[in-house]
VOPA-422565 format. One record per residue (C-alpha): x, z, y; residue number from 1; residue in one letter. Coordinates in nm, 2 decimals, m for minus. Example, Ala and Ser with C-alpha at 12.3 -4.5 7.8 and 13.67 -1.06 7.14 Angstrom:
! VOPA-422565
1.23:0.78:m0.45:1:A;
1.37:0.71:m0.11:2:S;
! end
This chain:
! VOPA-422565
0.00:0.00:0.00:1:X;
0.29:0.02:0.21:2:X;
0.32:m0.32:0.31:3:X;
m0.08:m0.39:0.34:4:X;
m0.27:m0.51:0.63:5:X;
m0.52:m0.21:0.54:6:X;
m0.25:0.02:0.62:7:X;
m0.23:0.17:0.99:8:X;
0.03:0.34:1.22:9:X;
0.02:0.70:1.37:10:X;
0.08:0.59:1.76:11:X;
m0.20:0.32:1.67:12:X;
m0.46:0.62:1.54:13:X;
m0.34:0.80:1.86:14:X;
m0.42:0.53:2.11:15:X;
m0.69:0.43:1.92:16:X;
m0.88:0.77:1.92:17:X;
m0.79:0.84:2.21:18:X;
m0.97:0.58:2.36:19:X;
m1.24:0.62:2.14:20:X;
m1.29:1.02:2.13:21:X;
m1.53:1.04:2.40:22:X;
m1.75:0.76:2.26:23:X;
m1.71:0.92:1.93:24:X;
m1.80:1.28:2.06:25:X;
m2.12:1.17:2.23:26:X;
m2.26:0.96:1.89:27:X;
m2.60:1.14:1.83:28:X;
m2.66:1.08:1.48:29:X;
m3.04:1.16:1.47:30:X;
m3.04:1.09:1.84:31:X;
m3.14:0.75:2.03:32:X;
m2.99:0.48:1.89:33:X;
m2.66:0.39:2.10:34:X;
m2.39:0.10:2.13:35:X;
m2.22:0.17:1.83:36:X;
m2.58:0.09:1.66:37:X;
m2.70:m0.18:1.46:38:X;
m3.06:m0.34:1.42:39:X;
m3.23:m0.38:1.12:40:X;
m3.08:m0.78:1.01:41:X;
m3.39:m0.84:0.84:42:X;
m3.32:m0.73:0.46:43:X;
m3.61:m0.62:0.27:44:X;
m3.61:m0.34:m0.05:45:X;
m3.69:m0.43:m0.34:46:X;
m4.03:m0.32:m0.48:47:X;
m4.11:0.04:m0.51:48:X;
m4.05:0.21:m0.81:49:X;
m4.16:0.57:m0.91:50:X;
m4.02:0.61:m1.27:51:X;
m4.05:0.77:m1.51:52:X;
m3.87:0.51:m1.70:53:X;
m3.53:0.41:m1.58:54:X;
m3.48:0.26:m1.27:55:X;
m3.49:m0.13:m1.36:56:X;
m3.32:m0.25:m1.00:57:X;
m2.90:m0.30:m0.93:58:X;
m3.00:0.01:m0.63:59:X;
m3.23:0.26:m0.52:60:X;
m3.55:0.10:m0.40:61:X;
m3.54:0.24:m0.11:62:X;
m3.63:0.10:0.27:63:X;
m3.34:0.03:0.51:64:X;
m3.26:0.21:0.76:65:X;
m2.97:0.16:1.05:66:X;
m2.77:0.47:1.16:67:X;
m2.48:0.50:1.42:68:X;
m2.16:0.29:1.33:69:X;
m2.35:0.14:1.01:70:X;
m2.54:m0.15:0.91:71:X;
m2.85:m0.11:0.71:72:X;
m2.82:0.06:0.44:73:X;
m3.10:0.20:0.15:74:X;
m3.23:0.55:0.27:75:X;
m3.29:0.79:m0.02:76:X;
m3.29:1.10:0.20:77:X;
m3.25:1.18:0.60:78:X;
m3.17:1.55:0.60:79:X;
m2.96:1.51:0.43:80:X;
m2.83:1.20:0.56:81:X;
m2.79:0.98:0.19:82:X;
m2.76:0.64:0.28:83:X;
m2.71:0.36:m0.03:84:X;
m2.48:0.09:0.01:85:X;
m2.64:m0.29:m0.08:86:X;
m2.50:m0.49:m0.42:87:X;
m2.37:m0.80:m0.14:88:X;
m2.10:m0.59:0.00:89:X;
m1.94:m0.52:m0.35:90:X;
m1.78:m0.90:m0.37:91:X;
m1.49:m0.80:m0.12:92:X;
m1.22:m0.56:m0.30:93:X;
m1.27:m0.27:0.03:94:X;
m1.60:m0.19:0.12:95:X;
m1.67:m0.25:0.45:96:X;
m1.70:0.07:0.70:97:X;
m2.03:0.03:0.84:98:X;
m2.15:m0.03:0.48:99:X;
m1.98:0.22:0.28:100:X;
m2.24:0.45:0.11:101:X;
m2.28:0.83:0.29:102:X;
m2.36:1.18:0.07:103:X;
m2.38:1.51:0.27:104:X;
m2.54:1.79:0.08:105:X;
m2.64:2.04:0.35:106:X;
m2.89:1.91:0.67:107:X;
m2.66:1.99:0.97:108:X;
m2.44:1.78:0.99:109:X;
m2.14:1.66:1.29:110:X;
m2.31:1.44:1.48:111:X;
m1.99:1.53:1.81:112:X;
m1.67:1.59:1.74:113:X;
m1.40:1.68:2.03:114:X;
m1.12:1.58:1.95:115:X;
m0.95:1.83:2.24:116:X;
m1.13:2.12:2.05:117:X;
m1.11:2.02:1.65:118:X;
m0.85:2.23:1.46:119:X;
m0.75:2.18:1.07:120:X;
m0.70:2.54:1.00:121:X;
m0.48:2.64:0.71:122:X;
m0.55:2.95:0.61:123:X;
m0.61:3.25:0.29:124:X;
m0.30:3.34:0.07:125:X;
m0.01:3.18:0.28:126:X;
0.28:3.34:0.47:127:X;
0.21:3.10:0.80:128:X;
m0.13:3.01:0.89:129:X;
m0.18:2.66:1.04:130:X;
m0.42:2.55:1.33:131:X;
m0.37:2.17:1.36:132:X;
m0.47:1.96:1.63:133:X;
m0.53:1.58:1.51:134:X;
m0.24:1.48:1.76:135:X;
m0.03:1.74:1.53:136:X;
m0.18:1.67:1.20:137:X;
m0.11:1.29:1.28:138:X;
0.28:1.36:1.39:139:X;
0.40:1.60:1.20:140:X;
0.35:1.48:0.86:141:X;
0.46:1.17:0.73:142:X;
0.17:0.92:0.68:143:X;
0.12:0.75:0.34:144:X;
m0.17:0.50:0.26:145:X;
m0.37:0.48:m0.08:146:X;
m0.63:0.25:m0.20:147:X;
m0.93:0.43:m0.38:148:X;
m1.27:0.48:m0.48:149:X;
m1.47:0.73:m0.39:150:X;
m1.83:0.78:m0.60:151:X;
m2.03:1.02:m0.56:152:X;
m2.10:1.25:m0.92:153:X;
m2.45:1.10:m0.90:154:X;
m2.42:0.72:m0.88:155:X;
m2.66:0.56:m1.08:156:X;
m2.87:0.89:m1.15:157:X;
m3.15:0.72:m1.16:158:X;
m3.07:0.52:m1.53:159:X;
m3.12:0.88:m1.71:160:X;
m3.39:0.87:m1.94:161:X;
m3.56:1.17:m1.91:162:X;
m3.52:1.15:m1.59:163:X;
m3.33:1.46:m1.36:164:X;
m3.38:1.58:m1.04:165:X;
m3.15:1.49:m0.74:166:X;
m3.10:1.17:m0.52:167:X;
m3.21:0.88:m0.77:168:X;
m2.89:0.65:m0.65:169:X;
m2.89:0.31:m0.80:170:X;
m2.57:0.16:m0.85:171:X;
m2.47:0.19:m0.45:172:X;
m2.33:0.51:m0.41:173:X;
m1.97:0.39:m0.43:174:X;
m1.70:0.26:m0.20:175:X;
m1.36:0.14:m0.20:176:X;
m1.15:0.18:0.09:177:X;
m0.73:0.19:0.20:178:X;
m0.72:0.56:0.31:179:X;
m0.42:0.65:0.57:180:X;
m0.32:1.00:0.60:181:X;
m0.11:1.26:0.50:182:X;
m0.04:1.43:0.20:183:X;
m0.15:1.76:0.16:184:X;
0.12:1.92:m0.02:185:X;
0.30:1.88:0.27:186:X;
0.09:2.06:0.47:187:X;
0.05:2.35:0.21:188:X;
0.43:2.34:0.21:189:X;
0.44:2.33:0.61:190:X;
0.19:2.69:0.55:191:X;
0.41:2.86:0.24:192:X;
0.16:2.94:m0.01:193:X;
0.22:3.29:m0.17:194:X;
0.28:3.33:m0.51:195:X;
m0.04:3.47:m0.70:196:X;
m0.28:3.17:m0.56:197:X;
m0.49:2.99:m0.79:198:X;
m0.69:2.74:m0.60:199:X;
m0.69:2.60:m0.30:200:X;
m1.06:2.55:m0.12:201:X;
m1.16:2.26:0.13:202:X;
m1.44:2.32:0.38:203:X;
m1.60:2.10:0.63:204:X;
m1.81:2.10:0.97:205:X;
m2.15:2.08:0.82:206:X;
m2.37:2.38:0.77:207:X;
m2.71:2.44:0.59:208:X;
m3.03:2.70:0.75:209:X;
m3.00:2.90:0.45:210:X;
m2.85:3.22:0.44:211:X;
m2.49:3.31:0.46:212:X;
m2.32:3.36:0.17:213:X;
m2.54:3.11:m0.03:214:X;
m2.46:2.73:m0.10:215:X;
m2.73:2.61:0.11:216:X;
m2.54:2.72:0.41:217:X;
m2.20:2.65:0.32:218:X;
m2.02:2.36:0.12:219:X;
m1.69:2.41:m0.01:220:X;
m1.50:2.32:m0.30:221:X;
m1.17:2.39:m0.46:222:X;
m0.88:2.22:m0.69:223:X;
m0.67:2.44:m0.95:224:X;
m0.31:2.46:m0.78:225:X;
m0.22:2.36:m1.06:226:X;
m0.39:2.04:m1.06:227:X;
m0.16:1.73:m1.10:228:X;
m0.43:1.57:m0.87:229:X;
m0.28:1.77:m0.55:230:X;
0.06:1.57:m0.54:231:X;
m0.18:1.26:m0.49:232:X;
m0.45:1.41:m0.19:233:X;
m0.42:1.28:0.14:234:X;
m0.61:1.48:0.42:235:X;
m0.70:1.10:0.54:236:X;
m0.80:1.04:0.92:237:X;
m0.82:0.64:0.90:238:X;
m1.02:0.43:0.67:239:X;
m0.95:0.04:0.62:240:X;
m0.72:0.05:0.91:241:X;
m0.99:0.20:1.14:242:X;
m1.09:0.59:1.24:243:X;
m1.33:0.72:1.04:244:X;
m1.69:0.67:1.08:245:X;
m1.87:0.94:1.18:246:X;
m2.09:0.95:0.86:247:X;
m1.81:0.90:0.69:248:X;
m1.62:1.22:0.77:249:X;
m1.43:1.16:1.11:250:X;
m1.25:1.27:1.22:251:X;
m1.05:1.38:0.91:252:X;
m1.15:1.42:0.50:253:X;
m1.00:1.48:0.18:254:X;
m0.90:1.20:0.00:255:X;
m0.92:1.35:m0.40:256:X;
m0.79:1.00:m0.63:257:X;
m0.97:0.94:m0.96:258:X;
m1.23:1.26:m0.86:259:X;
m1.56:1.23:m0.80:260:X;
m1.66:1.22:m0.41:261:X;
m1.79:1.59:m0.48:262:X;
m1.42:1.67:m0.35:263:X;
m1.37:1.46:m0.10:264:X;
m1.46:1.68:0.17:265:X;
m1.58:1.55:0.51:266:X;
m1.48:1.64:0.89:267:X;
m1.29:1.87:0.69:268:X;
m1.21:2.20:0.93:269:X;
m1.03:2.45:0.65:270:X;
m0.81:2.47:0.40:271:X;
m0.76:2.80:0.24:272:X;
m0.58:2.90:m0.05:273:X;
m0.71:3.14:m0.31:274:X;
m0.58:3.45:m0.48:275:X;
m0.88:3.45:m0.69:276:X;
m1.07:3.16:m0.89:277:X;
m1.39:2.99:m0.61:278:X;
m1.72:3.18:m0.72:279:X;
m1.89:2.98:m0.47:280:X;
m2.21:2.79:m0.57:281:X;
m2.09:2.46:m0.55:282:X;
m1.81:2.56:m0.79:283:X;
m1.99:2.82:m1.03:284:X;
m2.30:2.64:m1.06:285:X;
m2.31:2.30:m0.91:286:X;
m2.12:1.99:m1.00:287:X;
m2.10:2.11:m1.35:288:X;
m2.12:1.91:m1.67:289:X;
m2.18:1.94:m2.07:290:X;
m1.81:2.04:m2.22:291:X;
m1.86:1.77:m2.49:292:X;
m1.76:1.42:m2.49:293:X;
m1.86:1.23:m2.19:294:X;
m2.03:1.50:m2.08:295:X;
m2.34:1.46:m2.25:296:X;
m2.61:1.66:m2.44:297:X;
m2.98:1.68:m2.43:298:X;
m3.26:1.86:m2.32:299:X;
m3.30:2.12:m2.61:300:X;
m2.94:2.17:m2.66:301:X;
m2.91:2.26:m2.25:302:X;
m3.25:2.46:m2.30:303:X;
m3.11:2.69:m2.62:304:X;
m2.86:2.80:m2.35:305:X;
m2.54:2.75:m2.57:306:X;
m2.38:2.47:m2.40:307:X;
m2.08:2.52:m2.24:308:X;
m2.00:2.34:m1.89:309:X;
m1.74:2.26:m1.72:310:X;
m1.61:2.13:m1.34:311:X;
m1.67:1.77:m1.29:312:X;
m1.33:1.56:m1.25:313:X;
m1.23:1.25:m1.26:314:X;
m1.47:0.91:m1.30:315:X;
m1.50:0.75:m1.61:316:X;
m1.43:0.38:m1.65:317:X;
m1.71:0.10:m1.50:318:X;
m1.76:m0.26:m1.41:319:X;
m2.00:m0.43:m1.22:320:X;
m2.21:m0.76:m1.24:321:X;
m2.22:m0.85:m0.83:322:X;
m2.32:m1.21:m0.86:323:X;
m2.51:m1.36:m0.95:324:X;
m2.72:m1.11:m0.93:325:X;
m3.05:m1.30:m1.08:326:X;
m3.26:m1.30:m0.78:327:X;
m3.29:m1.67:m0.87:328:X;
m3.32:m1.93:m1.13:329:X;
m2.99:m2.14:m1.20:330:X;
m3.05:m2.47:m1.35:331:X;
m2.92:m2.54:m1.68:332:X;
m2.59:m2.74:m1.65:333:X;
m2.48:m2.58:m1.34:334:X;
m2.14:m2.44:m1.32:335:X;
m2.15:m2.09:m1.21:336:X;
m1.85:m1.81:m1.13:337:X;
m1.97:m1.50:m1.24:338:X;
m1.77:m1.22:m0.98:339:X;
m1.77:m0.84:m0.98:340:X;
m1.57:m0.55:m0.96:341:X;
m1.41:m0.29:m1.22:342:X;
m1.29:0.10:m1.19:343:X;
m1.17:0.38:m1.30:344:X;
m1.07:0.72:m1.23:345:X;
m0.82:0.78:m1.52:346:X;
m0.55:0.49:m1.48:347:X;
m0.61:0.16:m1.37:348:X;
m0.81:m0.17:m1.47:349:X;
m0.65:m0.36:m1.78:350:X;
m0.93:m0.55:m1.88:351:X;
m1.28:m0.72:m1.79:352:X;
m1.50:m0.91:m2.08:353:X;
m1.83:m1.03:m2.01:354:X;
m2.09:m1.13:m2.23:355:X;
m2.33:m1.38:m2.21:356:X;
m2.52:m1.30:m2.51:357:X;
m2.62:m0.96:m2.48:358:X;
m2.29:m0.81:m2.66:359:X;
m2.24:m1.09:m2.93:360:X;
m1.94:m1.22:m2.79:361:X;
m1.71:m1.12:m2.52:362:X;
m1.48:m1.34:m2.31:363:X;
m1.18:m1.20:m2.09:364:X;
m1.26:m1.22:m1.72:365:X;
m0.95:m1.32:m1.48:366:X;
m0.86:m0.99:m1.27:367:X;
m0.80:m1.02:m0.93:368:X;
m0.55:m0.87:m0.69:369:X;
m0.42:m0.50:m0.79:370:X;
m0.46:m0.27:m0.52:371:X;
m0.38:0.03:m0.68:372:X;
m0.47:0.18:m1.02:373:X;
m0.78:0.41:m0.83:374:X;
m0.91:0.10:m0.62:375:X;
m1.18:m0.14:m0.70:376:X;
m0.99:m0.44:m0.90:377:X;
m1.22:m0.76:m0.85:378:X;
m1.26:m0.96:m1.14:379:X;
m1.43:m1.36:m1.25:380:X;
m1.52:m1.57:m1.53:381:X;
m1.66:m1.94:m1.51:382:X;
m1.96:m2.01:m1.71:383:X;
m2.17:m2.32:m1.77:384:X;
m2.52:m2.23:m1.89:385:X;
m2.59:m2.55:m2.12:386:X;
m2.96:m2.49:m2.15:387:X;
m3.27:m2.33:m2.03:388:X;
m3.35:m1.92:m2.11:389:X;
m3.28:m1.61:m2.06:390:X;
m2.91:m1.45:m2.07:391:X;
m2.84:m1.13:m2.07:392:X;
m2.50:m1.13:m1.91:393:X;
m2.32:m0.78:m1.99:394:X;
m1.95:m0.67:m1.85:395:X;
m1.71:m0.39:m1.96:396:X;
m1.40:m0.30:m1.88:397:X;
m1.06:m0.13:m2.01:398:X;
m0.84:0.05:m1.86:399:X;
m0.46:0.09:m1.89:400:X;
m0.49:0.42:m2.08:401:X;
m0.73:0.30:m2.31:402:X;
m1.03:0.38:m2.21:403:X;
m1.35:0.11:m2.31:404:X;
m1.64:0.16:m2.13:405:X;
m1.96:0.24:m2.39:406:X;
m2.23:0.10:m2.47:407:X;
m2.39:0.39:m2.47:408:X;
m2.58:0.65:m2.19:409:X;
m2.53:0.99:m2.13:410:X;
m2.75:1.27:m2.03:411:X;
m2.68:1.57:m1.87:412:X;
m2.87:1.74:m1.60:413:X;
m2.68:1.69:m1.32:414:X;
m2.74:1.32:m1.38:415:X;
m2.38:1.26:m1.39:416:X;
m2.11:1.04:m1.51:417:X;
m2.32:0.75:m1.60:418:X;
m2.09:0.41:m1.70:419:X;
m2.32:0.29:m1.99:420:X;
m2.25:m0.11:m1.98:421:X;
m2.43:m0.28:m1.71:422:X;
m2.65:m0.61:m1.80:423:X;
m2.84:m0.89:m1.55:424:X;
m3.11:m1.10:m1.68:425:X;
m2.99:m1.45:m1.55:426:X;
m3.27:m1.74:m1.59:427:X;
m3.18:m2.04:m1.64:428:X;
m3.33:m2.39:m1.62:429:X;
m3.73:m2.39:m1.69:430:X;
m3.77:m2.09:m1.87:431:X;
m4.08:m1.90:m1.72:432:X;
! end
């Protein structure tokens, strides 16, 4: 990432915020819609759909809605603010900022940030407390740039049969960006953690109405110090070469590699380090899956109150179908690219295959451009459909430790981890 165009220098952040802080402090999120708005481009939703089977659409079927710094995007909840990102925007490698999907969990949320005022504090179990102001966080640490998804636990929830309660995300609720920042072992190193911590806890600017004490008026969440995953955090404060949005976190977020966007905390304000493991809710009891294979179980089993759980971690390998996306009928003869995107949070993308027969044969896909073993890695496969019908055009992908995407769902009551093999109905020629 070094040498990529998405990359971004410090004096450029500098001057660029600068410029942009007071604009940036005055956005009103839930307020009149200002400069930095978009209209509505004219996009429809798809049908409405109330379960209780699975969801049957690519996303949520949700109406659009246009927020501050984004375009329209599929509104599955205002307060709070959970806004869907459209299949079209996944045929580019990095999602575009104003359309990268947005996940806050508690209702007030920054909507000004001053940059004069904001401080990064560094504090708990250390021998020298930090207060950093974004000038300082941005000069005194060394900034590094890494391409990488970030999902949220929840993405396509809404493919759980029986369903599970929660925000019922289609596919959407993923982005890939080129994250610039610094790393934040150097800024626990800059603080001298004491011996005896365990975890280190992240905290941002949001806040809930509920009382204190309880997770509906605090979010935080925390990473074992002994987490591999630490040496690869960035506390970021540019996305795709641009501040943050907003929505999106600005003025600085976690950036967690491979983890589920349950980590990556936004307009994050503390890091504290723990001489004790995080009882919090959101650690104890939230974000917590079935300790069995792929996290899954059933009903009964979680009823009978024997099953185990566990933190959620990293994502499981996916790919993606983006087009054609079967909105239309192709004629039979007609030379078509099929085009998507692959994942993973464990290593990166060896292999695509992609079925045209509903899983009776596979053929490997060409991969495009690696960006990094946690980023999106674009993939295509020509295909002539010689006659009229309906295929069912399925993709999975490897990746370069060895893990196959299933062909199989989960269930677990979270509605998590989800990577079941994805599959488009394409009609071709006459059929009716």
């Amino acid at each position: 990432m070094a040498g990529s165009q998405k990359c971004v220098s410090r004096r450029r952040v500098i001057k660029t915020l600068g410029a942009a802080s007071a604009t940036l402090a005055a956005a009103q999120i839930f307020g009149i819609a200002d400069a930095m708005g978009q209209e509505p481009s004219g996009q429809q939703s798809v049908q409405e759909f109330t379960g209780p089977g699975a969801n049957p659409y690519w996303t949520s079927p949700g109406q659009f809605a246009t927020y501050p710094q984004k375009a329209p995007l599929i509104l599955l909840t205002d307060r709070p603010v959970q806004l869907e990102t459209p299949r079209q925007y996944f045929l580019s490698t990095f999602t575009p900022n104003d359309a990268f999907f947005v996940r806050w969990h508690l209702q007030t949320i920054p909507n000004a940030v001053d940059l004069k005022e904001w401080r990064l504090h560094v504090e708990g179990n250390v021998e020298r407390p930090l207060a950093l102001s974004f000038p300082e966080l941005v000069a005194r640490f060394k900034s590094v740039s890494v391409a990488a998804v970030n999902q949220c636990s929840g993405n396509s929830r809404s493919r759980l049969q029986p369903r599970v309660a929660g925000g019922q995300w289609g596919n959407g609720a993923m982005g890939n960006a080129a994250w610039t920042g610094v790393k934040l072992r150097e800024i626990l190193d800059a603080a001298r953690v004491k011996s005896g911590s365990v975890q280190v806890q992240f905290e941002g600017l949001d806040r809930g109405l509920g009382p204190k004490g309880f997770g509906s008026n605090r979010f935080m969440k925390s990473l074992d110090l002994t987490d591999s995953v630490l040496d690869e955090c960035l506390v970021a404060f540019a996305m795709n070469a641009e501040p943050l949005p907003m929505l999106n976190g600005f003025p600085a977020r976690l950036i967690v590699p491979g983890y589920f966007a349950t980590y990556w905390l936004k307009s994050l304000s503390a890091i504290r380090v723990l001489d004790a493991p995080d009882d919090n809710f959101w650690m104890k009891a939230a974000y917590r899956i079935p300790d069995t294979p792929r996290g899954t179980t059933t009903p009964e089993e979680m009823k009978s109150g024997k099953v185990a759980t566990v933190p959620i971690t990293r994502m499981p390998v996916r790919s993606f179908l983006i087009t054609p996306d079967g909105s239309m009928k192709i004629p039979a003869g007609f030379p078509l690219r099929l085009r998507g995107i692959a994942f993973s949070g464990y290593a990166g993308i060896k292999k695509v295959e992609v079925s045209t027969d509903n899983g009776a044969n596979w053929s490997e896909a060409h991969l495009g451009e690696d960006a990094g073993e946690y980023s999106f890695r674009s993939w295509s496969l020509d295909w002539t459909p010689k006659s009229a019908g309906r295929y069912s055009v399925g993709v999975r992908a490897t990746d370069a430790k060895g893990n196959v995407q299933p062909d199989e769902g989960v269930w677990n009551p979270g509605g998590y981890l989800w990577n079941k093999i994805e599959r488009q109905e394409i009609v071709v020629g006459n059929a009716s």
